[in-house]
C-alpha positions as a Markdown table, in Angstrom:
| # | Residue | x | y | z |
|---|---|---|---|---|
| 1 | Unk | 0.0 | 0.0 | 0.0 |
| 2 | Unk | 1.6 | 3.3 | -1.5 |
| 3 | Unk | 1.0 | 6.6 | 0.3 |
| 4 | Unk | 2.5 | 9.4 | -0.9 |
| 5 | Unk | 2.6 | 13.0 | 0.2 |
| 6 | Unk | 2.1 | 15.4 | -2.7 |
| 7 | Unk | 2.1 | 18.8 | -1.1 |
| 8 | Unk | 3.4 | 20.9 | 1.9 |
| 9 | Unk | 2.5 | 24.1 | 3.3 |
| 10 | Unk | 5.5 | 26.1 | 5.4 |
| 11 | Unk | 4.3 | 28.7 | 7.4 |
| 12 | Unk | 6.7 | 30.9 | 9.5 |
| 13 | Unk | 6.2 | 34.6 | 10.9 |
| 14 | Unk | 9.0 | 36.6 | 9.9 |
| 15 | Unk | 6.9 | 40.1 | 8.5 |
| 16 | Unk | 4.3 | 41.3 | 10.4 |
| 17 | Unk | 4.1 | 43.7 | 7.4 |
| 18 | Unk | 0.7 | 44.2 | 5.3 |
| 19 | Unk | 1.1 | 43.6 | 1.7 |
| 20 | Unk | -1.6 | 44.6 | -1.6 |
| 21 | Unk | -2.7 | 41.3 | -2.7 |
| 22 | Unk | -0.8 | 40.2 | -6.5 |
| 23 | Unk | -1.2 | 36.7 | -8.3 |
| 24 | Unk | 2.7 | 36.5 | -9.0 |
| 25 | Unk | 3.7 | 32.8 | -9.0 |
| 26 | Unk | 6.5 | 33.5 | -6.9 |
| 27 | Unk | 4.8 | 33.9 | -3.5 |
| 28 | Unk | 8.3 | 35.3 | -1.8 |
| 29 | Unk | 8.1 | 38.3 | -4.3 |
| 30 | Unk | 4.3 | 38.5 | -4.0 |
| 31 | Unk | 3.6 | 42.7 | -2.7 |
| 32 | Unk | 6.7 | 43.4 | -0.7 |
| 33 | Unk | 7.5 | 46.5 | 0.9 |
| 34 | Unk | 9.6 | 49.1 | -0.7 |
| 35 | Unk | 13.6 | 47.9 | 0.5 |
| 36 | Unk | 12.4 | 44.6 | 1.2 |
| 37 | Unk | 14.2 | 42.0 | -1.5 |
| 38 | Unk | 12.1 | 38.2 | -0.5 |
| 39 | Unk | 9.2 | 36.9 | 2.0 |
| 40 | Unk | 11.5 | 33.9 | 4.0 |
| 41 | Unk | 8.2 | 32.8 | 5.2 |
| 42 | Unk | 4.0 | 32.5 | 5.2 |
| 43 | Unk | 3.1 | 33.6 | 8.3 |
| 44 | Unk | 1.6 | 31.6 | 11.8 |
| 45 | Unk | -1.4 | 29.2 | 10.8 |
| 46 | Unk | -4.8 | 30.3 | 12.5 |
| 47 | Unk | -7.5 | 28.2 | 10.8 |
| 48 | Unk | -8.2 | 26.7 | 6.9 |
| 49 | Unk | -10.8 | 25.5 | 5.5 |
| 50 | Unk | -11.5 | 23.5 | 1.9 |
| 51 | Unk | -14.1 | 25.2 | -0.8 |
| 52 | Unk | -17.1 | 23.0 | -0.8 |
| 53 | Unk | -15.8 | 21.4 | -3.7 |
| 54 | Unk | -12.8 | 20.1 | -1.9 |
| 55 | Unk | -10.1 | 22.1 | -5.3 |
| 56 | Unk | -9.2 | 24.7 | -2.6 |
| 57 | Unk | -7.7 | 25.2 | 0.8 |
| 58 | Unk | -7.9 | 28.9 | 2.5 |
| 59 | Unk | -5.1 | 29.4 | 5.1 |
| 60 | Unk | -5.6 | 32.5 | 7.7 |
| 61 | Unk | -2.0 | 33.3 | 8.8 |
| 62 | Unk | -0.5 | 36.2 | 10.4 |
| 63 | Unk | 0.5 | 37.6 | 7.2 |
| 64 | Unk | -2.9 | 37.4 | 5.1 |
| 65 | Unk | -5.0 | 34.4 | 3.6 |
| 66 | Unk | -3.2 | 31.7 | 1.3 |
| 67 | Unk | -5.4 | 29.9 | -1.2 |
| 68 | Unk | -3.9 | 26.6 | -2.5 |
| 69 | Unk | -5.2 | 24.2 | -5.3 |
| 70 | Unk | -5.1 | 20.6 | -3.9 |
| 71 | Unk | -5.8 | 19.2 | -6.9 |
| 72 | Unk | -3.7 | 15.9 | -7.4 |
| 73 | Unk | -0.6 | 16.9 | -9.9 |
| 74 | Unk | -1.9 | 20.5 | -9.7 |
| 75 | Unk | -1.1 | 22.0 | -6.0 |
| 76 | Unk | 0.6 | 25.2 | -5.8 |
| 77 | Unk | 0.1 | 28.7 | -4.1 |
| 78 | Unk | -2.8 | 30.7 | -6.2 |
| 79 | Unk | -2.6 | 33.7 | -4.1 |
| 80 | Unk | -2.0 | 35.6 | -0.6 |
| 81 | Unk | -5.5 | 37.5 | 0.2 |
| 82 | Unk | -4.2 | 40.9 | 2.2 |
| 83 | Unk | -5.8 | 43.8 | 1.3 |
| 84 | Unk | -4.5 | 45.4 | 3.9 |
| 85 | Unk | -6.1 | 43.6 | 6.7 |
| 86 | Unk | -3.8 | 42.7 | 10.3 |
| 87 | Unk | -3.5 | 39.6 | 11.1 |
| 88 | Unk | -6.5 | 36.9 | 10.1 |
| 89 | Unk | -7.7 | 34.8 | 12.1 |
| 90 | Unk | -10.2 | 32.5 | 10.2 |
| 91 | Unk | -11.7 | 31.7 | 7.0 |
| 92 | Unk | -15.0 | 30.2 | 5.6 |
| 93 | Unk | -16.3 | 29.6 | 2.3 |
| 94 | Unk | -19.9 | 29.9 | 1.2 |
| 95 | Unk | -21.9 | 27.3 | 0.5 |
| 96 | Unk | -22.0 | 27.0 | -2.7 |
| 97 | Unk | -18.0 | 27.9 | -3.5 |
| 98 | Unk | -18.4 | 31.7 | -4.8 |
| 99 | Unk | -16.8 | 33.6 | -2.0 |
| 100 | Unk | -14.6 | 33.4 | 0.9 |
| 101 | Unk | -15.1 | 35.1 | 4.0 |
| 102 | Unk | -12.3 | 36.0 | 6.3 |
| 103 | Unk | -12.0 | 37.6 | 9.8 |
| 104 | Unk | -9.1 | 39.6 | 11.0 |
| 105 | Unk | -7.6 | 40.8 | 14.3 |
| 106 | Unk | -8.3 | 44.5 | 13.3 |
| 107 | Unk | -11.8 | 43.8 | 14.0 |
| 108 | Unk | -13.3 | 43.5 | 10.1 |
| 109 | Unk | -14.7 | 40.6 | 8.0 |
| 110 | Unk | -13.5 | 40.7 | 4.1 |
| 111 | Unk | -15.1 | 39.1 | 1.1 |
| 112 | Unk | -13.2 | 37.7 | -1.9 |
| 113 | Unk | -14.5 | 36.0 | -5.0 |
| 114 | Unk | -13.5 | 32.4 | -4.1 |
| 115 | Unk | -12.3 | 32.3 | -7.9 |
| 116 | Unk | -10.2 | 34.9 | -8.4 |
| 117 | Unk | -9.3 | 36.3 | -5.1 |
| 118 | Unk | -10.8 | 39.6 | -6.0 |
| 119 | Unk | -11.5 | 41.8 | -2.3 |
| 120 | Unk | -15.5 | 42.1 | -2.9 |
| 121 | Unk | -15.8 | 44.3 | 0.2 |
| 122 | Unk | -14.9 | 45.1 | 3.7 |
| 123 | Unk | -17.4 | 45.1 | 6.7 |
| 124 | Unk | -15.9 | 47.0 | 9.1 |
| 125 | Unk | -18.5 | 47.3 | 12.5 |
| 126 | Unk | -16.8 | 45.2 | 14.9 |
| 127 | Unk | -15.0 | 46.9 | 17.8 |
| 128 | Unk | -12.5 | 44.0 | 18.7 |
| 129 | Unk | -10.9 | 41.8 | 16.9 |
| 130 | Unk | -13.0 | 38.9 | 14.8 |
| 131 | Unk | -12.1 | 35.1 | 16.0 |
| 132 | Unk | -14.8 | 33.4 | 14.7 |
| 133 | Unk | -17.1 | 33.3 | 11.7 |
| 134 | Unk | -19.5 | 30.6 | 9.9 |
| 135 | Unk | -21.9 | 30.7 | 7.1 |
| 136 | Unk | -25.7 | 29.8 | 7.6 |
| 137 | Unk | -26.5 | 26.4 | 5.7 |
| 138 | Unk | -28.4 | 28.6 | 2.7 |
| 139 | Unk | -25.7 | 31.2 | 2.4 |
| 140 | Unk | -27.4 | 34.3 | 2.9 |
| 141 | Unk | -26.2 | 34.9 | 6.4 |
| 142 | Unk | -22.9 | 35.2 | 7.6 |
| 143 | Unk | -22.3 | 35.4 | 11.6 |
| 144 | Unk | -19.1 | 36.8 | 12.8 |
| 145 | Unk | -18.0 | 36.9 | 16.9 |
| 146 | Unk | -15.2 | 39.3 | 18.1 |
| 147 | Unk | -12.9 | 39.4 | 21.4 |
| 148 | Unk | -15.8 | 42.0 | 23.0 |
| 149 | Unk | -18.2 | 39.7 | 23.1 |
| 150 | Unk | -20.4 | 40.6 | 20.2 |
| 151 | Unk | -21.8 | 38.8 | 17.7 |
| 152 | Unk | -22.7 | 40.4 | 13.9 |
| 153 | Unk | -25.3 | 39.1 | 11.6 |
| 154 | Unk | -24.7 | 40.2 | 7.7 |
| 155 | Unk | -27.2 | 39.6 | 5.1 |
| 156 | Unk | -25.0 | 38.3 | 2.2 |
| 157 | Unk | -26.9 | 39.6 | -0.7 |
| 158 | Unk | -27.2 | 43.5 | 0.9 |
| 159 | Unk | -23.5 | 42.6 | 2.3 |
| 160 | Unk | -24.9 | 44.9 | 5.3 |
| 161 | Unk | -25.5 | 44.2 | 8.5 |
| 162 | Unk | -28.7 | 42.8 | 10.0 |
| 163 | Unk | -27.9 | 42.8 | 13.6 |
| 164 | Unk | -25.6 | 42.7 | 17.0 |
| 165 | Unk | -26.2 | 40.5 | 19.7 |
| 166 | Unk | -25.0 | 41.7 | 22.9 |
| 167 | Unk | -24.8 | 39.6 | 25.9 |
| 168 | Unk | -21.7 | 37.8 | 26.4 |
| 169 | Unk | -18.6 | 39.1 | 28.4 |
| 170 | Unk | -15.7 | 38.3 | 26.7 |
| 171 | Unk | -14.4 | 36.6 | 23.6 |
| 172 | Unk | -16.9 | 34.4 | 21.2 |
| 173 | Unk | -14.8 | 31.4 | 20.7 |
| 174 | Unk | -17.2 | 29.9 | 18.0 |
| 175 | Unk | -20.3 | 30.6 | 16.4 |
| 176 | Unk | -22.3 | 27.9 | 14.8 |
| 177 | Unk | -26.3 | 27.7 | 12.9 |
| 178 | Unk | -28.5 | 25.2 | 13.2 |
| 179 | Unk | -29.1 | 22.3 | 10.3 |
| 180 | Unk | -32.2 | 24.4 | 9.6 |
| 181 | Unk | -30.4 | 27.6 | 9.8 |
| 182 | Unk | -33.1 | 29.4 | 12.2 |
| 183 | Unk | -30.9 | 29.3 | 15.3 |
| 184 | Unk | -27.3 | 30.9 | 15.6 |
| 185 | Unk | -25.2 | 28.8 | 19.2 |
| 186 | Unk | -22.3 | 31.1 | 20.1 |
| 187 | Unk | -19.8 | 29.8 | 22.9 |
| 188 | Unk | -17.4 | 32.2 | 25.1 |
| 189 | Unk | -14.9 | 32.3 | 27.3 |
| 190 | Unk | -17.3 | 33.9 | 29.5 |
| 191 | Unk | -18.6 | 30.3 | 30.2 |
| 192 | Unk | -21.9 | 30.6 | 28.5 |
| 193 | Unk | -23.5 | 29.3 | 25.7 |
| 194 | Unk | -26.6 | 31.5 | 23.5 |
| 195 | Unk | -29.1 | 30.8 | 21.1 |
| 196 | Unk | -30.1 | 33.6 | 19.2 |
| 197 | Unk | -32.7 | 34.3 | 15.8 |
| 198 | Unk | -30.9 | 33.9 | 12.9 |
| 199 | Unk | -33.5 | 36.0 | 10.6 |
| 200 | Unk | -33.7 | 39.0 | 13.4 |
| 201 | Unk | -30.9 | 38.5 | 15.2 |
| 202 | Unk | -32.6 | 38.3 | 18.5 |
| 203 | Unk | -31.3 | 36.9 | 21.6 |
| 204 | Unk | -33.4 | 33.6 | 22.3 |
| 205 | Unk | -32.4 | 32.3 | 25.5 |
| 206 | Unk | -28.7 | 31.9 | 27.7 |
| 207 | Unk | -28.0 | 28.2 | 28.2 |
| 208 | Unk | -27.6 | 28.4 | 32.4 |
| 209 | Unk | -28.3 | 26.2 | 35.0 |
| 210 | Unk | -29.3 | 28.6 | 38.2 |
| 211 | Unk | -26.9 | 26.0 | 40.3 |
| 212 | Unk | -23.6 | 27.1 | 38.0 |
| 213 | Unk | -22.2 | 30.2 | 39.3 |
| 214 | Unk | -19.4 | 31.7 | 37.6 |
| 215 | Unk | -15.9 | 30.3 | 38.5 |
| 216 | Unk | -14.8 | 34.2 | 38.5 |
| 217 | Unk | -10.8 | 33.1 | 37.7 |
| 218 | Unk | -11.3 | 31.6 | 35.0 |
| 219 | Unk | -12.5 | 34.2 | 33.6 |
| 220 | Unk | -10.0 | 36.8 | 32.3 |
| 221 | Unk | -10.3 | 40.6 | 34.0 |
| 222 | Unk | -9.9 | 42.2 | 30.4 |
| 223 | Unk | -13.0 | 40.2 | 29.3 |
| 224 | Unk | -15.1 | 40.2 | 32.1 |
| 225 | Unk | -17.2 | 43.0 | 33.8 |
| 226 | Unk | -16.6 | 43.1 | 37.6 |
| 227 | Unk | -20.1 | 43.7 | 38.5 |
| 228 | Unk | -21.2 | 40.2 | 36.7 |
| 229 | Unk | -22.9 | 37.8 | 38.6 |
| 230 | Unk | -24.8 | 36.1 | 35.8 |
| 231 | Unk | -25.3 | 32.4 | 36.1 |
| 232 | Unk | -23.6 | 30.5 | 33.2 |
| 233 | Unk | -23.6 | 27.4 | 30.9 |
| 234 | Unk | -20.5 | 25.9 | 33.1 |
| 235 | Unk | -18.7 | 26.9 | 36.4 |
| 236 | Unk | -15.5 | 26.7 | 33.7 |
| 237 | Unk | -14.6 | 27.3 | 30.0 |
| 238 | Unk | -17.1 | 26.1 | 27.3 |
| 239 | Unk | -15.0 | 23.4 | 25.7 |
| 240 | Unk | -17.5 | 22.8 | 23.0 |
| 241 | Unk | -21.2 | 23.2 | 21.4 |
| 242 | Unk | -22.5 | 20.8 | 19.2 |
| 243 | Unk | -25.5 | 20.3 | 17.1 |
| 244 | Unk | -27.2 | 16.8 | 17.0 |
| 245 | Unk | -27.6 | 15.8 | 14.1 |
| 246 | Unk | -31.5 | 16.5 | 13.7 |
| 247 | Unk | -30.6 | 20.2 | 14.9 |
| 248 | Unk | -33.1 | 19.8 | 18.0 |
| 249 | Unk | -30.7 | 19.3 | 20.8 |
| 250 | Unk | -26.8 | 21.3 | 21.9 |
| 251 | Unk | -24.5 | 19.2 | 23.2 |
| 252 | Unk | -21.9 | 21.3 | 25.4 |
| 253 | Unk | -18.9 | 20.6 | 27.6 |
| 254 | Unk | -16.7 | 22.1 | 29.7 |
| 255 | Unk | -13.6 | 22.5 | 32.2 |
| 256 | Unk | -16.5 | 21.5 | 34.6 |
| 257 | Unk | -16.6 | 17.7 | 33.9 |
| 258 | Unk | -20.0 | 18.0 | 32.8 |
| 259 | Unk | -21.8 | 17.4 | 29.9 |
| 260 | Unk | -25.3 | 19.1 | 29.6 |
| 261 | Unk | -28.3 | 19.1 | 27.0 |
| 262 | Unk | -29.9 | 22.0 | 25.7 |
| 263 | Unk | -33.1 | 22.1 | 24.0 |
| 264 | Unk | -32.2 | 23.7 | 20.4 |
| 265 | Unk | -35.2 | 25.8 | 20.2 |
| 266 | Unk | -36.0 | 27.6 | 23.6 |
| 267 | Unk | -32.7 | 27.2 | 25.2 |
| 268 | Unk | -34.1 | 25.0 | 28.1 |
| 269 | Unk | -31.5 | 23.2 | 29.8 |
| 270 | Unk | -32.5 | 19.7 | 29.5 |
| 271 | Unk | -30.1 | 17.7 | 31.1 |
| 272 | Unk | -26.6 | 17.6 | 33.1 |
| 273 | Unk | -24.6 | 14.1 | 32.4 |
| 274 | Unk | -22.9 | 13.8 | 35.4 |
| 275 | Unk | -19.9 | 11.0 | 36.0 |
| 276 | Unk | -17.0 | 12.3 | 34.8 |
| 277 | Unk | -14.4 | 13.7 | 37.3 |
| 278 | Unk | -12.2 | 16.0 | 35.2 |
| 279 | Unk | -12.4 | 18.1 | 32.3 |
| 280 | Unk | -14.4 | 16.5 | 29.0 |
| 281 | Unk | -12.5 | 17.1 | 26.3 |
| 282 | Unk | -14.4 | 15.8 | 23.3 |
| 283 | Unk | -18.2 | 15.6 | 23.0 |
| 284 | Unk | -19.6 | 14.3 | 19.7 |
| 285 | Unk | -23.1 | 12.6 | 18.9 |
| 286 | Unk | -24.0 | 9.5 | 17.2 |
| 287 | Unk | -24.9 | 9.8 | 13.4 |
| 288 | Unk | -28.3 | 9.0 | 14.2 |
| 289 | Unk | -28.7 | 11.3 | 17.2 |
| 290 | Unk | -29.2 | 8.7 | 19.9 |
| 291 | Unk | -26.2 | 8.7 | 21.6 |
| 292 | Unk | -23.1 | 10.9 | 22.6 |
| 293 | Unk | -20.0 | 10.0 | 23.4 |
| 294 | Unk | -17.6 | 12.1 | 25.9 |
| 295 | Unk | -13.9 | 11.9 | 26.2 |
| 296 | Unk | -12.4 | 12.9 | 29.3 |
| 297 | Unk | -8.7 | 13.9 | 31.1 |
| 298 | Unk | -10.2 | 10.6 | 33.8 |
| 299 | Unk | -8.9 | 8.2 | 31.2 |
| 300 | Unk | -12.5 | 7.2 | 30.7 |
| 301 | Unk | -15.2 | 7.4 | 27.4 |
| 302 | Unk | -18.8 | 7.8 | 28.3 |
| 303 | Unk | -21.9 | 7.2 | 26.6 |
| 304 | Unk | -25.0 | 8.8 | 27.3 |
| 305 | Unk | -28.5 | 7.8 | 25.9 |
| 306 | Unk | -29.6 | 11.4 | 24.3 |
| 307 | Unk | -33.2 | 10.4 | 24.7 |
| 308 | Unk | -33.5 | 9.0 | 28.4 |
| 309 | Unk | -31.3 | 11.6 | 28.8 |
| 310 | Unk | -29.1 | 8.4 | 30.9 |
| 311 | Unk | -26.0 | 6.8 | 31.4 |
| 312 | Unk | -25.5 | 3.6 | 29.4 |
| 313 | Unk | -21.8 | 2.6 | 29.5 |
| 314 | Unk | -18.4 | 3.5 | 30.2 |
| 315 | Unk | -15.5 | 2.9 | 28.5 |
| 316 | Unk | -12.2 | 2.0 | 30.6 |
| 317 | Unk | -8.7 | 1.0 | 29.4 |
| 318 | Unk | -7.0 | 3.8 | 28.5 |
| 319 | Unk | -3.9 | 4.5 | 31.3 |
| 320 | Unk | -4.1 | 8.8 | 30.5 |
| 321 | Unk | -6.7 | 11.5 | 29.4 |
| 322 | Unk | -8.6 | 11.4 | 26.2 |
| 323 | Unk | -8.6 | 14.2 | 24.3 |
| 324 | Unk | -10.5 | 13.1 | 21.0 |
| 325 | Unk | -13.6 | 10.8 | 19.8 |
| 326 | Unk | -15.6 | 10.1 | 17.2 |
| 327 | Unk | -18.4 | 7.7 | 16.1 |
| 328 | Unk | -17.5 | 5.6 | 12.7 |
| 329 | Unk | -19.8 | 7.3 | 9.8 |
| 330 | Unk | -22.6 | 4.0 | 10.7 |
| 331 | Unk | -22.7 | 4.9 | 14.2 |
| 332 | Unk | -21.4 | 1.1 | 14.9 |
| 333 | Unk | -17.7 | 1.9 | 16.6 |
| 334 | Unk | -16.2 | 4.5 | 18.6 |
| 335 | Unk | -12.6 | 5.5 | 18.1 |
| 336 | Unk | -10.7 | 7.5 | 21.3 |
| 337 | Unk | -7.3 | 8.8 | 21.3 |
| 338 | Unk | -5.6 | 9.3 | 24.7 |
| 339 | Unk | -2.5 | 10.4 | 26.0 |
| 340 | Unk | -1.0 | 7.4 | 26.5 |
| 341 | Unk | -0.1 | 6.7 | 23.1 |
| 342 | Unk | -2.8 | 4.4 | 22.1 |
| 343 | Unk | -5.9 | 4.6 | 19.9 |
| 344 | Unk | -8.7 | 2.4 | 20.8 |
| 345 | Unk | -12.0 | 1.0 | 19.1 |
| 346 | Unk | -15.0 | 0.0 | 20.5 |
| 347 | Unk | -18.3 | -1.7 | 19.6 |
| 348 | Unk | -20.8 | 1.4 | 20.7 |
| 349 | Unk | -23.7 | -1.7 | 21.1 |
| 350 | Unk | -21.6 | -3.8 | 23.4 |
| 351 | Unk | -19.3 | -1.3 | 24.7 |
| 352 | Unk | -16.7 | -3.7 | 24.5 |
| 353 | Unk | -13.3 | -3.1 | 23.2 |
| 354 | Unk | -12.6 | -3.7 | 19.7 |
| 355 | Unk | -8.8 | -3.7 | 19.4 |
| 356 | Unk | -5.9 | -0.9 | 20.6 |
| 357 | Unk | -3.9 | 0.7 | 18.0 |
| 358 | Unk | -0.5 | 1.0 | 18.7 |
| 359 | Unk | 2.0 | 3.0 | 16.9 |
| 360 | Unk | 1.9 | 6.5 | 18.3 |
| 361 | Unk | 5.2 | 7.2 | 20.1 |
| 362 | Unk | 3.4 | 10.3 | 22.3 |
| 363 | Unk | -0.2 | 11.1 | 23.4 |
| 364 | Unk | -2.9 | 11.4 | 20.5 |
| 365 | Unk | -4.5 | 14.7 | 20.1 |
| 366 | Unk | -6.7 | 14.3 | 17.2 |
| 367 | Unk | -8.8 | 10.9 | 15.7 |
| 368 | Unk | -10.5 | 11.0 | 12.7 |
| 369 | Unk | -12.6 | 8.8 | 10.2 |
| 370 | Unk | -12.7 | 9.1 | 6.7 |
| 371 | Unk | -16.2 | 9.9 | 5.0 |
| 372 | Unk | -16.1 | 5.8 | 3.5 |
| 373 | Unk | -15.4 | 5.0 | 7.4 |
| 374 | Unk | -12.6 | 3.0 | 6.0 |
| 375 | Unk | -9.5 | 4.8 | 7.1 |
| 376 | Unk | -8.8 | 6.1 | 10.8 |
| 377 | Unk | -6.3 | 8.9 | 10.9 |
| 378 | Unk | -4.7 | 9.8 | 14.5 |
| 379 | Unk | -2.3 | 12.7 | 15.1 |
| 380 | Unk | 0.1 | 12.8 | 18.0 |
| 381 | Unk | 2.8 | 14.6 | 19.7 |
| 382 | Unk | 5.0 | 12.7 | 18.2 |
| 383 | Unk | 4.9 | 14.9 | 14.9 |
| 384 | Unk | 3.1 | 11.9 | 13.3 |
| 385 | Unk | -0.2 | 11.3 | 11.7 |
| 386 | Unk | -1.1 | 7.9 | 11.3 |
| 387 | Unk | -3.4 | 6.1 | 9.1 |
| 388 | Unk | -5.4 | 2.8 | 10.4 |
| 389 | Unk | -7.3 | 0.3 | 8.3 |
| 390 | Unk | -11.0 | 0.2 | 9.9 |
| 391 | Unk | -11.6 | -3.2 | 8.5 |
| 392 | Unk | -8.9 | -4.9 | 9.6 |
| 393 | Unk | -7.2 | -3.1 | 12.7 |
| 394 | Unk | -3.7 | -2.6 | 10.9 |
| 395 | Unk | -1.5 | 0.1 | 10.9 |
| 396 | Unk | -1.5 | 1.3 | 7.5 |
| 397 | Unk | 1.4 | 4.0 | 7.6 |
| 398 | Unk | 2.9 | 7.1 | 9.0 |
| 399 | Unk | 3.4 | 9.9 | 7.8 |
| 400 | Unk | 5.8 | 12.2 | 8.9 |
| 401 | Unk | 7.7 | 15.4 | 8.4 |
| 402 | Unk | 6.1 | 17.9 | 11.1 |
| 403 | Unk | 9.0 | 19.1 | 13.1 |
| 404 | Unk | 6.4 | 19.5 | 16.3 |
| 405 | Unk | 2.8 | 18.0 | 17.5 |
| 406 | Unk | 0.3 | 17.5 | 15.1 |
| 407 | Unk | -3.0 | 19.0 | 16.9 |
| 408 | Unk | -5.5 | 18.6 | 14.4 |
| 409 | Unk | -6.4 | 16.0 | 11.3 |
| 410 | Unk | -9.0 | 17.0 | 8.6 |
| 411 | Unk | -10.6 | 14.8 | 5.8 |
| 412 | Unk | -11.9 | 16.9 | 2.4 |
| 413 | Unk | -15.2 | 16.0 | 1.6 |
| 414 | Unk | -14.9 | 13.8 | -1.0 |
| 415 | Unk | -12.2 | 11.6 | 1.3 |
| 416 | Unk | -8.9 | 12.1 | -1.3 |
| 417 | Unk | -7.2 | 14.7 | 0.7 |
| 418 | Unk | -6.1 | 14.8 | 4.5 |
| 419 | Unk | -5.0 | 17.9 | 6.1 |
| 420 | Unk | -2.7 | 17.9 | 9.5 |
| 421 | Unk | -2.0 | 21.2 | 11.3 |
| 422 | Unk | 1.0 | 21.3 | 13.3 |
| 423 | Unk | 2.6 | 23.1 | 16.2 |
| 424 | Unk | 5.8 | 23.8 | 13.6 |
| 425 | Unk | 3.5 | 26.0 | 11.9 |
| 426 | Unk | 3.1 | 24.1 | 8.9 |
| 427 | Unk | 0.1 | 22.3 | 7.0 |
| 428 | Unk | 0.7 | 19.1 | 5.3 |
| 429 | Unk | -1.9 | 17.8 | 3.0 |
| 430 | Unk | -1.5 | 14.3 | 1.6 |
| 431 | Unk | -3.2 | 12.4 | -0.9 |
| 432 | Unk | -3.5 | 8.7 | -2.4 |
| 433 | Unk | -4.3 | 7.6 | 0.8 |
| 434 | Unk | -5.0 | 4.2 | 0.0 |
């Protein structure tokens, strides 16, 4: 079995300098200032994303926004996206592939023609910088969350703004619609998760539980008002929010331990899946919405019936914290990743284990399948991503060349192309992956 990596992305912050966009092929001459001869590097990876169609891959880096074809025989830099925006930190495309959106530290979101890179237009009413930013399923809304705690809703067509939802104390770590793309979830640091109306941009309900009070130090002093005593989501950070898969529950976890149910629609807090004794790392449901699985620092996996709204089985074996899980694309077996080196499948009927992979030479932050559910692919910190045959247990390969811990494994869409993110600052994407 032949697995070859075709392309590599180097990023490196040398020029906190903003240059006009060009489509030069040489990328180290691409808009530099007057007196400066070459661009040694690409700038510190924030977060990428592939076009719907699975053709591009948009990098935000310190530096601007790199857009690379991924095409098999065909990848190579197309262009750095600057306009003179500071310092981007993330990228989404529409939809249907026309434009890329982008959200920078100087507090504005920028849209390009996904095609030719062209800057369509600059909204520009944040007052902090923009971390987060996510298209609604139909494309004619775009959310963006900034480090005030504010949230913007644009109308795509107008390009103007539709609303601001106030509310949350400090920075809106993620920002997420609904399947039906009613319902915006935003998450902050301010340990609280809201629902708000996607079509007004009204403020729905704040997922609390009256018995959570605010853990006040873990809660920065430049993002939190003094005279707060609001009850929150978590008596620690939000870790995550998630969707089920019918779009009528949130999933959410925290520093806490806890996992806890949120009704999609009015915010109601449904239930609080208790058992876990440190923080929950990973929270993801079942394909068909019945289940949930939660990976914890307490070495254990634990699987919660959504419905009864129960405990129905915990998962022991691994000797350190899990930081990753996720459910096989038929819902049939569960794949963790811990820190002690090991990846490890389980039948989610029985909850018995499967079989341990072994390979990994350091903890594994990051297990993921493949849209077939045929190949597992495991990133660890020891600057390896590993590929795993689902049918058969066996270690298909490593694949290595990041100089520090790979943190994060991505499939494209059609399953071709893998993605790891590294601490080194680089992106690798690989392809012929069987």
């Amino acid at each position: 079995m032949r697995i070859t990596r075709l392309f590599l992305i180097t990023v490196f912050l040398v020029f906190p300098l903003l240059q006009p966009n060009t489509s030069a092929q040489d990328y180290t001459k691409w808009g530099l200032p007057d007196g400066v001869t070459t661009r040694l590097g690409k700038g510190y990876i924030r977060k990428m994303a592939f076009s719907p169609d699975g053709i591009r891959l948009a990098v935000a880096s310190s530096i601007g926004v790199w857009i690379y074809d991924v095409r098999a025989g065909n990848e190579k830099e197309l262009d750095l996206l600057t306009a003179d925006m500071w310092s981007p930190t993330s990228v989404a495309y529409s939809p249907d592939g026309t434009t890329l959106a982008s959200g920078s530290a100087d507090g504005t979101v920028r849209l390009w023609n996904a095609v030719t890179g062209q800057h369509k237009i600059t909204l520009a009413e944040h007052k902090g910088g923009v971390i987060s930013i996510a298209y609604s399923p139909d494309g004619t809304t775009l959310a963006s969350g900034n480090t005030k705690g504010t949230v913007q809703l644009w109308d795509t067509h107008t390009e103007k703004q539709i609303a601001t939802f106030t509310g949350h104390t400090a920075t809106i770590n993620t920002v997420a619609f609904s399947p039906d793309g009613n319902t915006l979830a935003s998450g902050s640091i301010d340990n609280t998760a809201r629902l708000w109306n996607a079509r007004t941009g009204k403020h729905i309900i704040t997922l609390e539980d009256p018995s959570v009070i605010s853990l006040d130090f873990l809660v920065p002093s430049w993002g939190r008002d003094p005279n707060d005593s609001q009850v929150k989501s978590h008596s620690g950070y939000v870790e995550s929010v998630t969707y089920s898969p019918d779009g009528t529950t949130l999933a959410s976890s925290g520093l806490d331990g806890e996992v806890r149910l949120w009704n999609a629609r009015t915010g109601k807090l449904i239930a609080i899946l208790r058992g876990h004794t440190e923080n929950v790392k990973s929270v993801t449901y079942s394909p068909d919405g019945t289940k949930l699985a939660s990976g914890s620092e307490d070495k254990t996996v634990r699987l919660w019936d959504v419905r009864a709204r129960v405990h129905i089985g915990t998962l022991r074996g691994h000797t350190d914290g899990i930081m990753s899980v996720a459910f096989s694309p038929d819902g049939t077996i569960i794949a963790s990743g811990s820190d002690d080196n090991t990846v490890r499948l389980w039948n989610a009927r029985t909850k018995k284990q499967i079989t341990t992979l072994k390979g990994h030479t350091a903890g594994v932050n990051s297990v993921v399948y493949s849209p077939d559910g045929t190949i597992i692919a495991s990133g660890g910190d020891d600057d390896t991503m590993r590929l795993w045959d689902t049918r058969t247990g066996e270690h298909m390969t490593a694949l290595t060349g990041h100089r520090s811990f790979v943190k994060s494994v991505a499939f494209s869409p059609d399953g071709t192309t893998l993605a790891t993110g590294s601490m080194d600052g680089t992106i690798f994407l690989w392809k012929k992956l069987r």
